[in-house]
N, C-alpha and C positions, 0 to 999 in steps of 0.2 A: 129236922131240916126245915126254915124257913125257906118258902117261895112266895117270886115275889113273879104279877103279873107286867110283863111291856107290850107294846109295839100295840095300843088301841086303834081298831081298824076302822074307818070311816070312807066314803064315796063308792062311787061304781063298782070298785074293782073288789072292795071287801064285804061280801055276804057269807054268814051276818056279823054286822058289826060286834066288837067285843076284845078282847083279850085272845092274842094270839097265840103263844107260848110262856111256857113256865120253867123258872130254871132260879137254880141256887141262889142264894144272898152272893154277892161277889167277895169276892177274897178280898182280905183285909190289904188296903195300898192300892187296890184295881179302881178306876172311874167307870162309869156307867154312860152310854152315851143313847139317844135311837134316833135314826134318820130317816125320815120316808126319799124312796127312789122316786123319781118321776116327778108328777103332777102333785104338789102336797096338796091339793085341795080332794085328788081322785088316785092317791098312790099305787102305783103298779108293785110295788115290794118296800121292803123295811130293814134297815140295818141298825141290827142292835148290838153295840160296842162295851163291849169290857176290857180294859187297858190298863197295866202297870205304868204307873207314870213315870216317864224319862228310861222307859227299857221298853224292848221290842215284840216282851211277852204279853197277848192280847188273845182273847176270842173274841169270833164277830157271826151274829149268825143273822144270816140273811131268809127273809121269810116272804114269800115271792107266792102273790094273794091268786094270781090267774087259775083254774082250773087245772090242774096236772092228774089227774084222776087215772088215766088212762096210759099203758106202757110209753107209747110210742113219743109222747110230749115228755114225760121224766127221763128218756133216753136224752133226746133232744138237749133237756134243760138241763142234767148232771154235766153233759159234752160242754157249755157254755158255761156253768159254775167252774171247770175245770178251767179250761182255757183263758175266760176273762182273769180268775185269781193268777195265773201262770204269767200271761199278757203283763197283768201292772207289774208284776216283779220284776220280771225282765226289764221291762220299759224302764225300772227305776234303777238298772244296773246291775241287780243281779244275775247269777247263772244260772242251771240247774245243774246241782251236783249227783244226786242221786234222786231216782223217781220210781215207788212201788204202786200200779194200779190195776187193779186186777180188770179183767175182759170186761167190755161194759153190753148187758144183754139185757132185753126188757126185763127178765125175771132177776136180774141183779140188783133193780130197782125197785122190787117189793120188800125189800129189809135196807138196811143203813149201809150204803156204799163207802166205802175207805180210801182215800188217797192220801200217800203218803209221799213230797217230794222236800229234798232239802236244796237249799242254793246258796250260793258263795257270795258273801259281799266283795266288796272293788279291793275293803282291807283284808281281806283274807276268812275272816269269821263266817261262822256257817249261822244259816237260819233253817227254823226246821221245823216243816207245816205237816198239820194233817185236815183233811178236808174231811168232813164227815157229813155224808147227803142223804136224805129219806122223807119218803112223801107221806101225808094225807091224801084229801083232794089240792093241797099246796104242795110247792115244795119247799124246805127247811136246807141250806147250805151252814152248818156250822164248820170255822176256820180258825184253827187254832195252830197260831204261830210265837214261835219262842227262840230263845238266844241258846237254847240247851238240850240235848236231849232229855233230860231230869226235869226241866219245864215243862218240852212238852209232856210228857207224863202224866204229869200234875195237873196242868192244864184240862188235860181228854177227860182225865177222872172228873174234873169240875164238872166241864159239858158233858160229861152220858148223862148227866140228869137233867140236860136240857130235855125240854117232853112238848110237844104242841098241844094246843087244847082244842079240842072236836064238838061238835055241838052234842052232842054225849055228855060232856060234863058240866 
């Protein structure tokens, strides 16, 4: 499996500078995007986009540089990764059709948290997300949203090899 390194960290908020996370070559038809949040000279987080062009099948995984080390801020931060991804769907017209999340407890946030909600577009078709959260001393939101269940699938398989990289390696 090639991997390939994004999201090079730079200003205040990223110590130490370098390569944030690692994750699969992208599927063949996918674009590659990354976006600093905030300050681009002193970025508070990073969005790094993978996208079938002209379909709604995408992962995006947001890599959020501040300190999260300790329970009580990844409680915090997963409540907000949820909310804001729920917020813009709405916002853009969707429903929620169906929503699996299990209890959110500080020890729920020392392995990969799971949210599973689907939403109805205006035309009737369903979209169908999974949010997959898990900290270092960062936290890692990957969000992977598809036109199918059989996408998203395919999609998760892609991302569990999403991996953040630790000054360890």
């Amino acid at each position: 499996m090639a991997v390939l390194c994004f999201a090079f960290a730079t200003g205040a908020f990223a110590q130490p500078s370098g390569p944030l996370l690692m994750m699969p070559e992208p599927i063949e038809g996918f674009v590659t995007s990354t976006t600093p949040i905030g300050d681009p000279q002193a970025p508070q987080a990073y969005l790094i986009s993978m996208q079938q062009q002209g379909m709604v099948n995408q992962v995006q995984v947001m890599v959020e540089l501040r300190d999260l080390s300790e329970p009580g801020p990844r409680v915090a931060s997963t409540k907000a990764y949820v909310n804001a991804f729920v917020d813009s769907l709405v916002e853009a017209g969707l429903e929620i059709a169906e929503s699996d999340m299990p209890e959110l407890t500080p020890e729920a946030t020392s392995d990969t948290f799971t949210v599973d909600i689907s939403f109805t577009r205006p035309d009737g078709n369903t979209i169908f997300t999974r949010q997959l959260i898990f900290f270092t001393d960062r936290g890692y939101c990957v969000r992977v949203i598809a036109g199918s269940e059989e996408s998203l699938e395919i999609l998760t398989e892609w991302a569990s090899f999403i991996q953040p990289i630790t000054g360890d390696e």
